[in-house]
C-alpha positions, 0 to 999 in steps of 0.5 A: 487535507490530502497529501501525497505522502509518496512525494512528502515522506521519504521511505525511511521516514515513512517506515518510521512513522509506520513503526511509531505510530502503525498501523496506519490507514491508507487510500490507493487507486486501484485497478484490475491488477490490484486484485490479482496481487495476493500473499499467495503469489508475493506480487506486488501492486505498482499503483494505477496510472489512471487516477482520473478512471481507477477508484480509490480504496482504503487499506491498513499499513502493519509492516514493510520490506525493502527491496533492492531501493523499493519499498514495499507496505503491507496491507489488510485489504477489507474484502474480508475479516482477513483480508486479503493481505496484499504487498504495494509499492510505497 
């Protein structure tokens, strides 16, 4: 059943649950900027506003970070065997 974790899961439950039992799979809506947020830059992806026209895609959570109240998940995106490895908005 799909749940939106974002508005089940509180941050620090989620960095528990990434810690447990992580890595973890996930489903993002993507769109133009996804691509261009990379490891080479340190740009984070904010998420689509569009579900309705942006495509979904699957990724693996391994680590996180906090900034300021944000946090950030990193992900292995399956483009290729590495990656990319990108940062996105939980």
């Amino acid at each position: 059943m799909y749940k939106n974790v974002q508005k089940d899961v509180s941050h620090e439950a989620a960095v528990r649950l990434l810690l447990a039992h992580g890595p973890l799979l996930a489903t993002l809506w993507v769109n133009d900027e996804y691509m261009i947020c990379t490891t080479k830059n340190d740009l984070v992806y904010r998420g689509s506003s569009n579900r309705e026209k942006d495509p979904n895609h699957t990724v693996v959570c391994f680590a996180y970070r906090f900034v300021g109240e944000e946090l950030h998940l990193r992900v292995l995106d399956n483009h290729t065997e590495d990656g990319p490895v990108r940062w996105v908005l939980y």
